[in-house]
Every structure is written in structure tokens, then in C-alpha cells.
N, C-alpha and C positions, 0 to 999 in steps of 0.2 A: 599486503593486506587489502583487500579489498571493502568495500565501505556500500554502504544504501541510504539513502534518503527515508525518512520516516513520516510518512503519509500524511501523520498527523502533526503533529510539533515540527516539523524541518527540524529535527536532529539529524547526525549523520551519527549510523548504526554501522559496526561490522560485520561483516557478513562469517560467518560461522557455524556449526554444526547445533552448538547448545542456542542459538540467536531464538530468539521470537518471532516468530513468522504466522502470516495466516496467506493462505491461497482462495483467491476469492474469483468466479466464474465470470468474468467482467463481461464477456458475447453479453447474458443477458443482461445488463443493466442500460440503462439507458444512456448515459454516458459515454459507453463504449467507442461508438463513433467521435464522441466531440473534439475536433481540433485541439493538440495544447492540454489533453487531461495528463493527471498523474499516471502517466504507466510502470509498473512492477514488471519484473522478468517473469519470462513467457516460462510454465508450468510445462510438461511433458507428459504427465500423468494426470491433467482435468484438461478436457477440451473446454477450450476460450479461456483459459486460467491462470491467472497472472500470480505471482508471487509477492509478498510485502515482506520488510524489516520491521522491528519495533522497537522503538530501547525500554521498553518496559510494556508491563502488563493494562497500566491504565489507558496508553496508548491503542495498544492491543485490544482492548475492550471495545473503546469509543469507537476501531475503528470497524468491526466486526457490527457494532449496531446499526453503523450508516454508511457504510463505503463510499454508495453516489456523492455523500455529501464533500466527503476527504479527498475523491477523484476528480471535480468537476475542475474544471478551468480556471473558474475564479476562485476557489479555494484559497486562501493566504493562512500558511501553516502563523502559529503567533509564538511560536518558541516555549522554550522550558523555562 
């Protein structure tokens, strides 16, 4: 089983077919370069696009609204 880190909450997600995922273009965002961000597995089909887990849709939401903010380094996911 394979497992992912959830961008937003630090839950750990499995990784799976039906999983919640969103692919988000991170080249542009400003973040991109910063030392120490959140990185997702690298996309094949978006250039610069990274892949995310999510254990739910609230997660999912929040994380689709502000990526920068869930990526950035200092970031501290606060649990479920």
C-alpha cells in the first residue's frame, strides 16, 4: 500500500484509483522554487504539475483555493 501526505491536515492518504486528488501547475506559482516546500508527485500529463492526495473533500476544497498557502515551507499542516 502505498500512502501520501495530505497537503492540508498532514493526514496520511492512500494512494488509489477512486483517492482524491487534484494536479496543480506549481512551475507557476511562486513557491515553486522555495527550499523545503510541499512537493506532490511529479504529473506526466501537465507540465510543471504536481500531483496531491486528500482524505476528503473539505481538504480538497481548501486546497484548490490557495495551494501557495498549503505548499509554502512554513506551512504546519494542524491535524484532523
Amino acid at each position: 500500500m502505498s500512502v501520501a501526505i495530505d497537503p492540508v491536515c498532514g493526514m496520511e492518504v492512500e494512494i488509489h484509483d477512486e483517492a482524491l486528488t487534484a494536479t496543480i501547475d506549481v512551475a507557476s506559482l511562486s513557491v515553486a522554487t522555495q527550499p523545503g516546500r510541499t512537493a506532490g508527485a511529479p504529473d506526466p500529463n501537465v507540465a510543471g504539475g504536481e500531483r496531491f492526495w486528500f482524505c476528503g473533500r473539505g481538504c480538497l476544497l481548501d486546497f484548490q483555493d490557495e495551494p501557495e498557502r498549503f505548499l509554502d515551507a512554513g506551512f504546519q499542516p494542524s491535524g484532523m
